[in-house]
PyMOL Python script that loads the backbone (N, CA, C, O; Angstrom):
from pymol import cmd

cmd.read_pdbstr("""\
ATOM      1  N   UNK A   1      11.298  -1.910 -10.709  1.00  0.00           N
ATOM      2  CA  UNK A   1      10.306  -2.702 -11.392  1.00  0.00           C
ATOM      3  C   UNK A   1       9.987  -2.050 -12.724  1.00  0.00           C
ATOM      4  O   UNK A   1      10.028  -0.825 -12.837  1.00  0.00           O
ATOM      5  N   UNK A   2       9.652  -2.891 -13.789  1.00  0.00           N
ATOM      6  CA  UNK A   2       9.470  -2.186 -15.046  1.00  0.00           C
ATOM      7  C   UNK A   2       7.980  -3.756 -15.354  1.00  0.00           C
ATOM      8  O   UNK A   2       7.988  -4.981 -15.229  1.00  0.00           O
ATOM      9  N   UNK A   3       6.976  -2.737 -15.766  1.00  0.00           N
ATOM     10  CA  UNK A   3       5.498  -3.775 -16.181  1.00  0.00           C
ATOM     11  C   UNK A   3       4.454  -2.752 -16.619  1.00  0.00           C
ATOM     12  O   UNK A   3       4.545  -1.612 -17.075  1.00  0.00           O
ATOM     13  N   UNK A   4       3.575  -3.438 -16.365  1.00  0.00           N
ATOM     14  CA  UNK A   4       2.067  -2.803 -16.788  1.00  0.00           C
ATOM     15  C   UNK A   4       2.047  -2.406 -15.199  1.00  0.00           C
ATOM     16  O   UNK A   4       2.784  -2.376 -14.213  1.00  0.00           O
ATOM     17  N   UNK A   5       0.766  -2.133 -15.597  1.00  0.00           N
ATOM     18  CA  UNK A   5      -0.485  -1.679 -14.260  1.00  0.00           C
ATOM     19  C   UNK A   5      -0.267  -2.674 -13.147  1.00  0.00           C
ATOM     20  O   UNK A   5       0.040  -2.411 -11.984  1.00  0.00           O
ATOM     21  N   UNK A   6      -0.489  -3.942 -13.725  1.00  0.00           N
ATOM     22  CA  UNK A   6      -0.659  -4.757 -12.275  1.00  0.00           C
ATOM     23  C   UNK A   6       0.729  -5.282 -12.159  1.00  0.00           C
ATOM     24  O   UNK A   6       0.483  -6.418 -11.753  1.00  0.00           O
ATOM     25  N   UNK A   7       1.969  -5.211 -12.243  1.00  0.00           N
ATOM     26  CA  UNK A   7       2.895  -4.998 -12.011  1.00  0.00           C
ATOM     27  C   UNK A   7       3.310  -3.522 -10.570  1.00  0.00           C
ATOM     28  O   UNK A   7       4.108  -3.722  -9.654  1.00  0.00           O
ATOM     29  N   UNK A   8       2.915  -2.843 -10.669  1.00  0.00           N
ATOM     30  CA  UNK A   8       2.901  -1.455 -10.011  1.00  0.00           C
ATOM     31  C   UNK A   8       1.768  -1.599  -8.545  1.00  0.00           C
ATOM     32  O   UNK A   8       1.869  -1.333  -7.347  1.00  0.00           O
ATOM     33  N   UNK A   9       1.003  -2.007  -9.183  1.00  0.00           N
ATOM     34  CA  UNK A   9      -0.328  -2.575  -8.376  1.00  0.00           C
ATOM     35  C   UNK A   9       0.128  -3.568  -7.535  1.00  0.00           C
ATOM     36  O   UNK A   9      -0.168  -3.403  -6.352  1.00  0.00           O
ATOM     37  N   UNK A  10       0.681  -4.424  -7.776  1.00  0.00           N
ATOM     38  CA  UNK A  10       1.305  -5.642  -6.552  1.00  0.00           C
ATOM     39  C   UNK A  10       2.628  -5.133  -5.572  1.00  0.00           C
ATOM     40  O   UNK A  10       2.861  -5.464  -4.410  1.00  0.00           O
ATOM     41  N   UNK A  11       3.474  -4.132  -6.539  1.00  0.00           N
ATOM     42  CA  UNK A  11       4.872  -3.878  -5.700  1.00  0.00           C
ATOM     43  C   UNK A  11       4.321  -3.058  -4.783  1.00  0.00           C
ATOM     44  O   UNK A  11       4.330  -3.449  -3.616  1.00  0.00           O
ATOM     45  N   UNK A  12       3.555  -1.381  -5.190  1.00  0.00           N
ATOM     46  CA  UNK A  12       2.767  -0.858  -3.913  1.00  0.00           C
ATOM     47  C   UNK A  12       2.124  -1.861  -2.479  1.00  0.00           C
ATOM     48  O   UNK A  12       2.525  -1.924  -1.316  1.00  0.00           O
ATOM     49  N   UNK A  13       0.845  -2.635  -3.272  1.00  0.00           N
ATOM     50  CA  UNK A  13       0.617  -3.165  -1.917  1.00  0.00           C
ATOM     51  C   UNK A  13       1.183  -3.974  -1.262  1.00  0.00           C
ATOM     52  O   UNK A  13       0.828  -4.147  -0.096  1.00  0.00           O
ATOM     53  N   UNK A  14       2.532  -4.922  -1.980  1.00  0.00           N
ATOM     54  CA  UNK A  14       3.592  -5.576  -1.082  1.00  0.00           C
ATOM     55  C   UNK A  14       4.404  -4.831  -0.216  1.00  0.00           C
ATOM     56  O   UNK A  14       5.255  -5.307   0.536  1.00  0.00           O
ATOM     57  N   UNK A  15       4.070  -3.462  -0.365  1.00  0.00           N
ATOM     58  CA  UNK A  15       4.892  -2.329   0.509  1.00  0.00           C
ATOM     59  C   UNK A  15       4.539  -2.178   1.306  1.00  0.00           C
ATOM     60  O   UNK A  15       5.262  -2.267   2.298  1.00  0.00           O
ATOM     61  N   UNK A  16       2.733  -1.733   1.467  1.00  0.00           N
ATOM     62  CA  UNK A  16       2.006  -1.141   2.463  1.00  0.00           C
ATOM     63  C   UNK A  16       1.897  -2.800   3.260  1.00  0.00           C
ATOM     64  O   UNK A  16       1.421  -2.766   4.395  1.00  0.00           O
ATOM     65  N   UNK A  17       2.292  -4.146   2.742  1.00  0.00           N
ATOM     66  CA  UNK A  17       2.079  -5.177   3.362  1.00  0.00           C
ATOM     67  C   UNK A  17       3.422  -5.411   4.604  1.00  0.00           C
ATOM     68  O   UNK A  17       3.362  -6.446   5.268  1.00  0.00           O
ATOM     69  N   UNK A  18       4.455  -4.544   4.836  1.00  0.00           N
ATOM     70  CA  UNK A  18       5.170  -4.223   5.353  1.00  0.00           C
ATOM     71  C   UNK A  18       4.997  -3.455   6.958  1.00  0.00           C
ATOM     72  O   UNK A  18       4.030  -2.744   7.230  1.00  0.00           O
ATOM     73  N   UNK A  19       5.795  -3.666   7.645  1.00  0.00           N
ATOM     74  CA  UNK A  19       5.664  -3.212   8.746  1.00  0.00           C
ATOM     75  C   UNK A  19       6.469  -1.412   8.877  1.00  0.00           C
ATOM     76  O   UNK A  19       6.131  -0.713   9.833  1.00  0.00           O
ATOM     77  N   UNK A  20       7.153  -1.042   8.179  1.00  0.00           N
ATOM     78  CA  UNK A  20       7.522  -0.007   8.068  1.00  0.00           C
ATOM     79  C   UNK A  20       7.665   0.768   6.540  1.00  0.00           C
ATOM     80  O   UNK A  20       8.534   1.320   5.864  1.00  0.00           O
ATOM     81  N   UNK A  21       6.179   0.417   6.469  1.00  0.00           N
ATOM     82  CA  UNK A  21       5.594   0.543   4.976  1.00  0.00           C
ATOM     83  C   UNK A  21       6.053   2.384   4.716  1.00  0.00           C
ATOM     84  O   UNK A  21       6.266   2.920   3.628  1.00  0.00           O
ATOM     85  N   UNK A  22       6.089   2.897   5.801  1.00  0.00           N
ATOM     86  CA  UNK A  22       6.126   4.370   6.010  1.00  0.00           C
ATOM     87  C   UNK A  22       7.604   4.924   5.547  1.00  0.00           C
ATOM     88  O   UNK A  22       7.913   5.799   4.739  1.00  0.00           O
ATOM     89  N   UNK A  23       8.259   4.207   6.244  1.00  0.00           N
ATOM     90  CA  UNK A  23      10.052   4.687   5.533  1.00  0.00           C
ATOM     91  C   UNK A  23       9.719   3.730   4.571  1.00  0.00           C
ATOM     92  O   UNK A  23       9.524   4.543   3.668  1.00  0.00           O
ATOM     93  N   UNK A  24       9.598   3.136   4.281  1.00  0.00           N
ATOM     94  CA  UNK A  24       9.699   2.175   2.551  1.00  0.00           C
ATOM     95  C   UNK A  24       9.655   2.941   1.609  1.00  0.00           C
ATOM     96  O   UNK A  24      10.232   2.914   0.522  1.00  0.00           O
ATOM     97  N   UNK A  25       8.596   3.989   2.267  1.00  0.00           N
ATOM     98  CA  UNK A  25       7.753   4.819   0.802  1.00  0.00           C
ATOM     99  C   UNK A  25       8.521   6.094   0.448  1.00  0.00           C
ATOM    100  O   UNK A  25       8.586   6.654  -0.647  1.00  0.00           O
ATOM    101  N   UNK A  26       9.236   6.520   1.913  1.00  0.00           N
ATOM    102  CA  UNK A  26       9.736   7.706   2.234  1.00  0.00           C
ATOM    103  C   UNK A  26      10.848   7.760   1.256  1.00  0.00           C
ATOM    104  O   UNK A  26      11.002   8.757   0.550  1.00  0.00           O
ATOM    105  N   UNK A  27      11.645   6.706   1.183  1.00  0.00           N
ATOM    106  CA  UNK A  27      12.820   6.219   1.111  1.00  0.00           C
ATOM    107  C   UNK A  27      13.038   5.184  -0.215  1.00  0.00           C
ATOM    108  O   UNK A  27      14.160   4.685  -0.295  1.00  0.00           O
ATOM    109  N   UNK A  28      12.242   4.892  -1.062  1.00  0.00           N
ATOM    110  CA  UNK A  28      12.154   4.572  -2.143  1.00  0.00           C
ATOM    111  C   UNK A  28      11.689   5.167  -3.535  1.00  0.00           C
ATOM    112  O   UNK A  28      10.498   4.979  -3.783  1.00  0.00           O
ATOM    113  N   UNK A  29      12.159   5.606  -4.144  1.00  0.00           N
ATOM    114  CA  UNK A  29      11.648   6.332  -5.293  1.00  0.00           C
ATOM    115  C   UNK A  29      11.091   5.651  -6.184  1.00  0.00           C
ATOM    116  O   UNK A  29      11.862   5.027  -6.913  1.00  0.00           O
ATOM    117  N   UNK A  30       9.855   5.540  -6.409  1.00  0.00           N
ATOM    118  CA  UNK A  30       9.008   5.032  -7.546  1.00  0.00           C
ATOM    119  C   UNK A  30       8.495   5.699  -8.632  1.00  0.00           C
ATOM    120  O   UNK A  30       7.709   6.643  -8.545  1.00  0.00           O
ATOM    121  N   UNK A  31       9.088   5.047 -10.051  1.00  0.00           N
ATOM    122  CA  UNK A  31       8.283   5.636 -10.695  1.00  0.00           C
ATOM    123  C   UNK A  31       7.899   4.829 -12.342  1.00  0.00           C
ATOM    124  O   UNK A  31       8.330   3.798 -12.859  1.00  0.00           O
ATOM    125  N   UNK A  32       6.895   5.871 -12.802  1.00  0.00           N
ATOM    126  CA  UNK A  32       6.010   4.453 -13.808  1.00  0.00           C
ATOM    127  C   UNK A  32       7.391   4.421 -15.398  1.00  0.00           C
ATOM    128  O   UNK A  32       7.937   5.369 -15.961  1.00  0.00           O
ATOM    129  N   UNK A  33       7.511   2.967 -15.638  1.00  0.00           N
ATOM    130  CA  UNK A  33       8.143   3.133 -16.988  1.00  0.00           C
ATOM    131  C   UNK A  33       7.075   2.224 -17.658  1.00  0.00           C
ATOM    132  O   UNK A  33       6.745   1.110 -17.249  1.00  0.00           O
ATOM    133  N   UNK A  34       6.466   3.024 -19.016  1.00  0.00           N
ATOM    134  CA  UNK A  34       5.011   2.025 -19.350  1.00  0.00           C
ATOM    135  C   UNK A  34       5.925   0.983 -20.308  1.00  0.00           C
ATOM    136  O   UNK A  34       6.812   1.237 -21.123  1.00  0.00           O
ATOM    137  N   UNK A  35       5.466  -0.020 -19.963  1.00  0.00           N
ATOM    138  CA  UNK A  35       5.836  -0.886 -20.675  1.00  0.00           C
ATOM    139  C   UNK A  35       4.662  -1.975 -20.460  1.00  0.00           C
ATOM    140  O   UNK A  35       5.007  -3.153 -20.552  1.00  0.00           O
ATOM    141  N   UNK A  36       3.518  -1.735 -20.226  1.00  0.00           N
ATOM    142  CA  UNK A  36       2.407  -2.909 -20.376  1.00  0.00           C
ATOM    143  C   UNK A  36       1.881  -3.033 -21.596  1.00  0.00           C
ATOM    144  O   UNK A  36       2.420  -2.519 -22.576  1.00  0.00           O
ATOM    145  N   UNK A  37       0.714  -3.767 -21.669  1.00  0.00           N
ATOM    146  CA  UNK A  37      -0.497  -3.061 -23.588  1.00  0.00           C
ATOM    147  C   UNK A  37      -1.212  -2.285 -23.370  1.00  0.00           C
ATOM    148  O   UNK A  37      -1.694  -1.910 -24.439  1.00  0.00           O
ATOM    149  N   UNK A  38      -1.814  -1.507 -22.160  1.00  0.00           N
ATOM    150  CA  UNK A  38      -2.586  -0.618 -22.128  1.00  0.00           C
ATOM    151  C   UNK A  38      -1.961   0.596 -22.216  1.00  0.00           C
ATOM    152  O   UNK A  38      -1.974   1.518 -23.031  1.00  0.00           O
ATOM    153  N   UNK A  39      -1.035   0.216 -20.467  1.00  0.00           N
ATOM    154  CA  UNK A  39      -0.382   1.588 -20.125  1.00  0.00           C
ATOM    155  C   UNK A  39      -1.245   2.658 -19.437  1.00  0.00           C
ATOM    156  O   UNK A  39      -1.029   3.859 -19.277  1.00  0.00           O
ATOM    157  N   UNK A  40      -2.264   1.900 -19.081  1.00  0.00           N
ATOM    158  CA  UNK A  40      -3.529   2.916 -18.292  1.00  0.00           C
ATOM    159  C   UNK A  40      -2.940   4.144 -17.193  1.00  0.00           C
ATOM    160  O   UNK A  40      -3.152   5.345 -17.028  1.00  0.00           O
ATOM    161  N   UNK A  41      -2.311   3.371 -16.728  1.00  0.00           N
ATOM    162  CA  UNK A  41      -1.523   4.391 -15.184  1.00  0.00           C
ATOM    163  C   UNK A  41      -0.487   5.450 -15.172  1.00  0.00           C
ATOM    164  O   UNK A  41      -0.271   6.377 -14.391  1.00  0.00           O
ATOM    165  N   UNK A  42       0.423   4.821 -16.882  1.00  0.00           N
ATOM    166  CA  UNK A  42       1.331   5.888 -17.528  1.00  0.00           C
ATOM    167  C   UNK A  42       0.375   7.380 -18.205  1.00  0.00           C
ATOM    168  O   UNK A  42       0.506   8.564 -17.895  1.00  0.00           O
ATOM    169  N   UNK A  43      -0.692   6.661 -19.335  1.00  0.00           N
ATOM    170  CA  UNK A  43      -1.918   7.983 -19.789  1.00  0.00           C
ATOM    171  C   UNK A  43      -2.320   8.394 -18.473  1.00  0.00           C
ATOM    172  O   UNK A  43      -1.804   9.486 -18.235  1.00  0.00           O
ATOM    173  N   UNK A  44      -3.112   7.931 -17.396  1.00  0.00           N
ATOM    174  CA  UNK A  44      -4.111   8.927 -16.442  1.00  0.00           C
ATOM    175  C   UNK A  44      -2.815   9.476 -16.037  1.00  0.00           C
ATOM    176  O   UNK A  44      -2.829  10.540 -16.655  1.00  0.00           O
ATOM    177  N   UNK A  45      -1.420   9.437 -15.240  1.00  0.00           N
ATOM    178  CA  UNK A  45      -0.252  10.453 -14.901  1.00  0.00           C
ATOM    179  C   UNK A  45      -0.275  11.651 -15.578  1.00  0.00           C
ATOM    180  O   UNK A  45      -0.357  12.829 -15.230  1.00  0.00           O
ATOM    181  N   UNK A  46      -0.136  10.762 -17.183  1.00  0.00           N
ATOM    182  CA  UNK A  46       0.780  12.118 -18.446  1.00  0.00           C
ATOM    183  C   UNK A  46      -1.157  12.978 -18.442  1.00  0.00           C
ATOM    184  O   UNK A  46      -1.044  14.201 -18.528  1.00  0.00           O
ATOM    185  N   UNK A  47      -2.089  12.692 -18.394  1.00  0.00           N
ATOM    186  CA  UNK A  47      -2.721  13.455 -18.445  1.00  0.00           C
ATOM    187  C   UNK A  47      -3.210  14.330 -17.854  1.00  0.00           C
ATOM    188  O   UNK A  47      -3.895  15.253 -18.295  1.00  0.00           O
ATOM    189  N   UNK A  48      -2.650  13.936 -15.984  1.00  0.00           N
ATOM    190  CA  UNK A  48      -3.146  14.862 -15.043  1.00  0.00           C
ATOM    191  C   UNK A  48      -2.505  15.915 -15.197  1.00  0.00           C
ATOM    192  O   UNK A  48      -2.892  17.036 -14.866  1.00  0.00           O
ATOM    193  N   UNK A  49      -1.318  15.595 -15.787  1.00  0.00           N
ATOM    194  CA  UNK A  49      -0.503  16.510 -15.794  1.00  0.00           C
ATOM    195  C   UNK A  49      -0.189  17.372 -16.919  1.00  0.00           C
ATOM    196  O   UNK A  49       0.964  17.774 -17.075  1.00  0.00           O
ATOM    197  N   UNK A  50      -1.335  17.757 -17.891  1.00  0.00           N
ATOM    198  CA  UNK A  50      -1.289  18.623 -18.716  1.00  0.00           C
ATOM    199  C   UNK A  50      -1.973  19.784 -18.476  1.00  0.00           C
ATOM    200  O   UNK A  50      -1.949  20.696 -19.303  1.00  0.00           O
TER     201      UNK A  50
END
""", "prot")
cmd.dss("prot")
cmd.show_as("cartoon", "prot")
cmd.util.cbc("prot")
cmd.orient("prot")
């Protein structure tokens, strides 16, 4: 998936909306490419992590 925030926000909880939401998560690598107008979720990441 490539979006904003609520892009990221819908694929997560369509996951946990899953019955083996647990290997889904285990077993899927997610990660943010910002491409929304804010980009809120890409800044709070890059900033936790300074």
């Amino acid at each position: 998936m490539v979006g904003g925030d609520g892009i990221v926000f819908e694929v997560v909880n369509g996951l946990f909306q899953r019955s083996d939401w647990e290997k889904a998560l285990r077993e899927l690598p997610l990660g943010v490419i910002p491409c929304g107008s804010g980009n809120g979720l890409a800044k709070s990441i890059a900033h936790a992590k300074q």
